[in-house]
Steps between C-alpha positions, in 0.01 A plus 500: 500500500817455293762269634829365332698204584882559527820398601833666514896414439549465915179297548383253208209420711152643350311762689189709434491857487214791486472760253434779695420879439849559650667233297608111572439393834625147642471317814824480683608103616415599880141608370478228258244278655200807515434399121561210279833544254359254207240683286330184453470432892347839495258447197369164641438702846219715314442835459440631822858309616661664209354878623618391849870449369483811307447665788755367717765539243426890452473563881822292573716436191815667434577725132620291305730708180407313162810487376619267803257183380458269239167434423389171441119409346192572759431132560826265500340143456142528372357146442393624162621771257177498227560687204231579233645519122287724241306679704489817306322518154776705328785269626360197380423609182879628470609141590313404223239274713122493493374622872406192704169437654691412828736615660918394384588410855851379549737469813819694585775350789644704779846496377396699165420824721731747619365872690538799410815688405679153474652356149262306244752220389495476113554141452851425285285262269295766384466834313114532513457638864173671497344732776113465633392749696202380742302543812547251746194384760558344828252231640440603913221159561490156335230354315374322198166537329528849535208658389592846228289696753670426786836441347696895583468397882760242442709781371698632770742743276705617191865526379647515193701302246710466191436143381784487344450222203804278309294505122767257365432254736145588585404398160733163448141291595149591578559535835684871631652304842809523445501886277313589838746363749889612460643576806498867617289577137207685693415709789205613772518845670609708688178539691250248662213764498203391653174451314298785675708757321420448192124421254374164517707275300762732442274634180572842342871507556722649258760229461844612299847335390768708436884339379722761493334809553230406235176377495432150380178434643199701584152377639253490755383201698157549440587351138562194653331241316424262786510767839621368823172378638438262232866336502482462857161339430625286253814427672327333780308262323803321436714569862461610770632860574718513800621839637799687408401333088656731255285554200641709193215633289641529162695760266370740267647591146850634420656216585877472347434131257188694316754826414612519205818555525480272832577613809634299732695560845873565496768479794499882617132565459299628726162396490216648702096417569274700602172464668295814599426516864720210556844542420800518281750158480829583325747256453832506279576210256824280514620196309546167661847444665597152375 
């Protein structure tokens, strides 16, 4: 199941849609109620609720033509957006670190996030706007003291991101908050695609960046240093996972601050990640209006 979370220039109001073998299909408002229109209401409902809306949206939703919405990230207000730093060998040895024994966890806000095919701010105070391509993971049941064994059932699906990082003022102090947080420096998407479509953990994906036509990062998620199973292990020794929590598993090497020259993100750029089996998020670059 692959659904996306939209709105459009009439209606500002979210709504889910199903990818479907015939294309985008939606729910009109007078069949609204037969499924839930929050992604995270349908997540918490479970799997079977989620095949159940699925349904209901390909027997009674409407076509819906692509270039009528604007898409807006799968889940709109996670609790928690978990992001794991250094997770592949070969990127942290370009960022000059040794590889931790655990896992660089830091947190990411809802307001840094934007979907797919809308603008990446580059902040005005900067000139060191770096991409980060990543694969996203979507908690579907809470928990803590997960155990590593039994930790992918908590998975309930995949998107895809470009953490989009602010080096200049990621590095100002040991702690990456507020590099990690610009407004409108990141994005998740398109595609909410459900975890049954894809190998445990999301392992043995190719995962690419591409800024401008040209390949900046190449990898595979099995390279992950710490895979999904274990983070969402180690996660939940701390908090408890809640459903609809956004985890972001890391970014492998290429990245623009380890270039030399550097390459960073430029208003007019388009930057684009891609995930096999899950998707392609593109998204053009623009500076900060004052």
């Amino acid at each position: 199941m692959r659904f996306i979370t939209f709105s459009t220039a009439q209606d500002p109001s979210p709504r889910l849609a199903l990818r479907t073998e015939s294309g985008l299909r939606g729910l009109s408002s007078a069949n609204a109620a037969r499924a839930p229109q929050s992604l995270l209401e349908l997540i918490a409902s479970g799997s079977a609720a989620m095949r159940e809306a699925a349904g209901a949206i390909e027997q009674l939703g409407d076509p819906i033509d692509p270039a009528d919405i604007i898409y807006l990230p799968p889940v709109l207000a996670p609790a928690k957006i978990i992001c794991v730093g250094l997770n592949y060998l070969d990127h942290t040895k370009e960022s000059k670190f040794e590889q931790p024994a655990y896992p660089t966890l830091f947190l990411r806000v809802t307001s840094s996030f934007v979907g797919h095919d809308q603008a990446l701010i580059k902040p005005g105070c900067s000139e060191q706007f770096d991409y980060e391509g990543e694969m996203v993971a979507f908690i579907g049941r809470g928990g803590k003291h997960i155990s590593k064994s039994s930790a992918l059932e908590y998975v309930a699906g995949y998107s895809v991101s470009n953490e989009g990082s602010v080096r200049d003022y990621q590095f100002k102090s040991p702690q990456w908050t507020v590099g990690k947080n610009f407004d409108r420096s990141g994005s998740i998407g398109p595609e909410f695609v459900s975890a049954d479509e894809l190998p445990p953990g999301g392992a043995g994906l190719k995962i690419e960046t591409r800024l401008n036509g040209e390949t900046v990062q190449s990898s595979n998620t099995s390279d992950m240093v710490f895979d999904l199973a274990t983070v969402v292990s180690l996660v939940s020794e701390a908090m408890a996972l809640e459903p609809g929590d956004v985890i972001l598993t890391g970014t492998p090497a290429g990245v623009g601050l380890a270039r030399t020259p550097q390459l960073f993100m430029k208003a007019g750029d388009v930057a684009e990640v891609e995930v096999e089996g899950i998707g392609l998020l593109r998204n053009r670059i623009a500076d900060e209006e004052n």
